[in-house]
C-alpha positions in Angstrom: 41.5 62.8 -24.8 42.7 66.1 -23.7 44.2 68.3 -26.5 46.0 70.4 -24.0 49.3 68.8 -25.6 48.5 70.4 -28.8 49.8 72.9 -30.5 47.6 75.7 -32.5 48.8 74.6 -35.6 48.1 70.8 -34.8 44.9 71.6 -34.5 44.7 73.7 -37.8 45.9 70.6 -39.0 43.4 68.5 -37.6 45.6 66.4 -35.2 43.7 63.9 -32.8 45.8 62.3 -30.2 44.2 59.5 -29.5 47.0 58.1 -26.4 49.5 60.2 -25.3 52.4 59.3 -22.8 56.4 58.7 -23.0 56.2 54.9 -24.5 53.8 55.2 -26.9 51.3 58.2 -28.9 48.8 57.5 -31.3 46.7 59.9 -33.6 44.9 60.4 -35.8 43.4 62.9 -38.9 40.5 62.7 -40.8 42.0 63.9 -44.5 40.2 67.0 -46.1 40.9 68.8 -49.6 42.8 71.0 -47.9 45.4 68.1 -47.2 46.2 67.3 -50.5 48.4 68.5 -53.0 47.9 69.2 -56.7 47.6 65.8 -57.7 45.3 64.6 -54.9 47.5 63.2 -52.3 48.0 63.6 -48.6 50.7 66.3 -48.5 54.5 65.2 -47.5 54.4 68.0 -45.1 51.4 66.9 -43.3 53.2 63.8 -42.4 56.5 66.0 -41.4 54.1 67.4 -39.0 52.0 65.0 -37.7 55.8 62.8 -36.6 57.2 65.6 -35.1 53.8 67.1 -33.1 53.5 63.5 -31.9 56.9 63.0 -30.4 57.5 66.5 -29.2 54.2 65.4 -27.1 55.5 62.3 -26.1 59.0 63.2 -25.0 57.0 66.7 -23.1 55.5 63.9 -21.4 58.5 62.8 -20.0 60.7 65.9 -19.5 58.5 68.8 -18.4 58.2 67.3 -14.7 61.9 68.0 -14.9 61.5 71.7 -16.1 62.7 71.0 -19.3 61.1 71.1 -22.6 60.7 69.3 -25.9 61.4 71.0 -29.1 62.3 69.2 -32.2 65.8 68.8 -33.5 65.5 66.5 -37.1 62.9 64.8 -38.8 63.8 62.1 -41.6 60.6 61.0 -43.4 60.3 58.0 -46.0 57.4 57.5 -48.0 56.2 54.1 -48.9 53.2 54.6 -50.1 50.1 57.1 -51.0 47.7 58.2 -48.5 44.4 59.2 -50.8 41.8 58.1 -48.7 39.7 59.5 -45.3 41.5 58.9 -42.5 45.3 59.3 -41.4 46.2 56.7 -38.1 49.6 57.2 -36.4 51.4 55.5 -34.1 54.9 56.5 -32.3 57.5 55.0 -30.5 60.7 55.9 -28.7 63.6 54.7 -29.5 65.9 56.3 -27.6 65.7 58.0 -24.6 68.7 59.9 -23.5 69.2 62.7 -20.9 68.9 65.9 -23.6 67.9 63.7 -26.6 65.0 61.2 -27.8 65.0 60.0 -30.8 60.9 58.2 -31.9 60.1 55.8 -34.9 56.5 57.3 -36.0 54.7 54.6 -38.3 51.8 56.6 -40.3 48.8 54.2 -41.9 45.8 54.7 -44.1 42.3 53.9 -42.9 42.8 50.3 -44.3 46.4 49.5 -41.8 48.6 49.6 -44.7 52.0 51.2 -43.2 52.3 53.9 -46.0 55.2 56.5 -44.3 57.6 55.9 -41.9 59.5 58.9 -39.8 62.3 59.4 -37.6 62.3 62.1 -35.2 65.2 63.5 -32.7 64.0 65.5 -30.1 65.6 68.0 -27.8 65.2 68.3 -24.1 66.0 71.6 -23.2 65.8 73.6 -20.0 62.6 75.4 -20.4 62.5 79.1 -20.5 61.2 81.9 -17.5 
């Protein structure tokens, strides 16, 4: 797929969008060292990111026909379980989708399916600049 929806730092990261439209995003990321934190798991902030680059993309999607564009507003991030392992899947949802506002569910996985953070993500649709 295209990575024109991604940012620089996404692909620092190591973001792969795997789907990308205004129902539904999925990505992935193969974990690396430099993921991890001191005690050898995936990074909270990695996860922070990975929600919010995904429904920033999804919500562009949407809005940027309209001249408008996404920018994120709040991220709330619970995490249910370790990610150690080599691969990172994501999938996101929206959950509401309002005239200046979406708001996405973003479920994030290890390589084995087990649902290990959960995010949600408000997202601003703003008039877009010059």
């Amino acid at each position: 797929m295209s990575d024109d929806a991604l940012t620089a730092f996404d692909r620092l990261c190591g973001l792969e969008l795997i789907e990308l439209g205004d129902e539904l995003v999925r990505a992935r990321i193969d974990v690396q060292d430099r993921h991890k934190q001191l005690f050898g798991l995936v990074h909270g902030g990695l996860y922070a990111t990975i929600a919010e680059s995904m429904a920033v993309a999804g919500t562009a999607c949407a809005v940027s026909a309209d001249g408008r564009a996404a920018t994120g507003l709040s991220t709330q991030t619970s995490f249910l379980r370790p990610i150690t392992g080599d691969r990172i899947e994501a999938t996101a949802r929206p959950r509401h989708r309002g005239r200046s506002t979406w708001v996405w569910e973003v479920e994030i996985s290890d390589a084995r399916g087990r649902l290990c953070v959960l995010s949600r993500v408000t997202i601003s649709a703003v008039p877009r600049r010059g």
